[in-house]
N, C-alpha and C positions, 0 to 999 in steps of 0.2 A: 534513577531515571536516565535515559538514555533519550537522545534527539535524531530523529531519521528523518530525511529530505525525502520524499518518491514525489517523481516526476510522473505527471501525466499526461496521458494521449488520448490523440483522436477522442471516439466517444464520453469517456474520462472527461477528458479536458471540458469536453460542452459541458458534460452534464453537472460537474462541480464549479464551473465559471472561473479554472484558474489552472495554470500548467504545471504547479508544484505545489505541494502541504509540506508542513511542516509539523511532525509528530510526536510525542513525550509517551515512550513508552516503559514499562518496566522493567529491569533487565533480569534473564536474559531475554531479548528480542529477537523474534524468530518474523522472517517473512509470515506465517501464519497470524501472529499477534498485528503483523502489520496491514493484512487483510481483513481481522476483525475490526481492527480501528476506522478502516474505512468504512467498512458497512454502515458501523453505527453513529458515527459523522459525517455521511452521507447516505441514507435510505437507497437514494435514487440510483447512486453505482453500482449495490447490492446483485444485480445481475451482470454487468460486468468483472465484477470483480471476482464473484465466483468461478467465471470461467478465463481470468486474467494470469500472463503470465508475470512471472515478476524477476529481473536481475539484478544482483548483487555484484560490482563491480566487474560489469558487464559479458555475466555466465548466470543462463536461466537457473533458477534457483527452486526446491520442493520447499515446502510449509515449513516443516522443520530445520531449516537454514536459520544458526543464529547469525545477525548483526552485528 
């Protein structure tokens, strides 16, 4: 298991009620694993986060970016 920080913005941020999670995923972790997790610990992100981008020590990153 592996522990990933993502920070969150703007809409993000309202609609989960908190600027960062803190996540336990399986390794390897891939930004992609790291967008299902959001989905399904929060429904309501679900459309942002489909269309979200996401950086990995800060350079936009594709789904299959491991962690």
């Amino acid at each position: 298991m592996v522990q990933i920080t993502v920070k969150l913005f703007a809409g993000a941020r309202q609609r989960a009620g908190c600027d960062e999670v803190t996540l336990e995923l399986e390794e390897p972790a891939t930004v992609g694993s790291v967008r299902e997790a959001l989905r399904q610990r929060w429904p309501d992100l679900k459309p942002l986060v489909d269309r979200a981008f996401f950086a990995v020590n800060f350079q936009y990153s594709a789904d299959a970016t491991t962690l």
